[in-house]
C-alpha positions as CSV (number, residue, x, y, z in Angstrom):
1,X,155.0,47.8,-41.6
2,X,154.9,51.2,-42.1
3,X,151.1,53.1,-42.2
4,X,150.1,55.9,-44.8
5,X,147.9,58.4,-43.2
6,X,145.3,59.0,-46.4
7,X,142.5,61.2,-45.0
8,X,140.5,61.8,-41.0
9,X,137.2,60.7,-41.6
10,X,134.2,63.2,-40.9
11,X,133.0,62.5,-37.1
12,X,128.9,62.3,-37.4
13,X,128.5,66.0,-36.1
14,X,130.8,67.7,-38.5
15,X,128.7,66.2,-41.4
16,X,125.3,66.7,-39.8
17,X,126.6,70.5,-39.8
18,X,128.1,70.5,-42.8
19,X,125.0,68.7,-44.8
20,X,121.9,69.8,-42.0
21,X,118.5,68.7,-43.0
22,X,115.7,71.1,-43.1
23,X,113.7,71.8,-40.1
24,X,110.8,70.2,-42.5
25,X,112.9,67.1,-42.9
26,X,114.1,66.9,-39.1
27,X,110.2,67.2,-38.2
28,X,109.2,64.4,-39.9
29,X,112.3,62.4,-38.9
30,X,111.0,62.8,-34.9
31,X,107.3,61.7,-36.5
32,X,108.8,58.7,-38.3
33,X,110.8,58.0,-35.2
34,X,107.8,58.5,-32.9
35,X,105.4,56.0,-34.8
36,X,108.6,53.7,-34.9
37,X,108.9,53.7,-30.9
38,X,104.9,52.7,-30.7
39,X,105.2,50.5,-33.2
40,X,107.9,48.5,-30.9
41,X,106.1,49.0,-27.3
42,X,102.8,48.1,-29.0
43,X,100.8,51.2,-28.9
44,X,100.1,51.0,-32.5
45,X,98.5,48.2,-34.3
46,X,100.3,48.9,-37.0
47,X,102.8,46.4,-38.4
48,X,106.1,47.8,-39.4
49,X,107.5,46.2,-42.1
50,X,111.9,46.9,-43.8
51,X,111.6,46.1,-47.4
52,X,114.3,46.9,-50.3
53,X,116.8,45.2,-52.2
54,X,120.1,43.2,-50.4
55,X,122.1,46.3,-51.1
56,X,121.9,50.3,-52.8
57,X,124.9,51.2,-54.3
58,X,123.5,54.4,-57.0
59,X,121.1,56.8,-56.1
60,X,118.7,57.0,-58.8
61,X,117.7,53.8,-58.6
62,X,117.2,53.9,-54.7
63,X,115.1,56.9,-55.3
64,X,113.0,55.4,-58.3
65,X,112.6,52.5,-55.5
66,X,111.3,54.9,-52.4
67,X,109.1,57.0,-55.0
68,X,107.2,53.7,-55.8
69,X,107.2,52.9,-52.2
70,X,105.6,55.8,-51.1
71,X,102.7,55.3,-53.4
72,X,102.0,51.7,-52.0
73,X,102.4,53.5,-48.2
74,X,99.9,56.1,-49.0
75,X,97.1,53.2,-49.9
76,X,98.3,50.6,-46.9
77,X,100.0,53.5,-44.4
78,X,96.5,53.0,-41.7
79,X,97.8,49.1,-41.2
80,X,101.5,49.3,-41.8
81,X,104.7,51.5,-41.7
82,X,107.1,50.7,-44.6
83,X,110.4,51.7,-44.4
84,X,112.7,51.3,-47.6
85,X,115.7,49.1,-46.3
86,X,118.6,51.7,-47.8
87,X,122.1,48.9,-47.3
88,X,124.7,51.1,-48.2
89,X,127.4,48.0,-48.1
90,X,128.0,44.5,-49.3
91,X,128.6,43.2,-46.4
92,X,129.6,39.5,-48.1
93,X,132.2,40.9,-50.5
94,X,135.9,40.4,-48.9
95,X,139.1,40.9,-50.5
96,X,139.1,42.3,-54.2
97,X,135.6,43.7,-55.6
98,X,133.1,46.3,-55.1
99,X,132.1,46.6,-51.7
100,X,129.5,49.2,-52.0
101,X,128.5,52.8,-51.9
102,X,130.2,53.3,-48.5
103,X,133.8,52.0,-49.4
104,X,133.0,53.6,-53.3
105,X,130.3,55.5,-54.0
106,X,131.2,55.4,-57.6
107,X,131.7,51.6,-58.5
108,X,134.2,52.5,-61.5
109,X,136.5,55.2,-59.6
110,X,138.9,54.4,-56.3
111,X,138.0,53.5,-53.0
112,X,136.9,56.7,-50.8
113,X,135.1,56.1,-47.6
114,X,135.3,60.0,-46.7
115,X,133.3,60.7,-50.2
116,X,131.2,57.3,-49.5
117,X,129.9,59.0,-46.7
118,X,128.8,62.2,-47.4
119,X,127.3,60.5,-50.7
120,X,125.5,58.3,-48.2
121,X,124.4,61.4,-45.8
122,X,122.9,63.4,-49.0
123,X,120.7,59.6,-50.2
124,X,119.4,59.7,-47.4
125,X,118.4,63.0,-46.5
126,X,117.6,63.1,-49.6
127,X,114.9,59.8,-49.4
128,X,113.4,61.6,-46.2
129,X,113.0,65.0,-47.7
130,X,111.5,63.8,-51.3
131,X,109.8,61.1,-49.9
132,X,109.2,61.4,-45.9
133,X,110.2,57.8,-45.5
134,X,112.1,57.1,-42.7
């Protein structure tokens, strides 16, 4: 069977370069990541808790989601970390349907993983920059 070569998909660098964070953004992703690491090795007694919905597939939404999140983390954020749980897929759906924002980041147009993942790169930087959730 014959293969159709479609598109190369971006390696992580060329879209890290392409769609950089600030140095803002970057800074606070080493904080986030540093409270993370003391969270695990139990230098912090803070509980970290994932919370969001079984899967994001349109931005908006996502970022009506993180805003209200970040109002309940500045009123808990001495006892726990909360970090939105941003599922980019649908990781049940086989065959014929929508299989989420990575596969088609616009549920009513054609497949596109290259374009799923840059709109997945710019949701997320996007969530850390507005919101400083990691």
């Amino acid at each position: 069977m014959p293969m159709q070569f479609v598109r190369k998909l971006p390696i992580p660098l060329d879209t890290k370069e392409k769609y950089p964070l600030s140095a803002a953004a970057e800074l606070k992703k080493e904080q986030n990541d540093a409270e993370i690491k003391a969270v695990f090795e139990g230098k912090s007694k803070k509980l970290l808790l994932i919370i969001g919905p079984c899967s994001a597939d349109s931005e908006e939404p996502v970022m009506e989601y993180v805003y209200r999140l970040k109002r309940l983390e500045e009123q808990v954020k001495d006892k726990l970390m909360l970090i939105p749980r941003i599922y980019t897929n649908k990781p049940r759906t086989t065959g014929d349907g929508y299989k989420g924002m990575l596969h088609q980041p616009d549920p009513s147009g054609e497949p596109n993983v290259y374009n799923g993942v840059l709109a997945i790169r710019n949701l997320h930087s996007r969530v850390l920059t507005e919101t400083g959730l990691p």
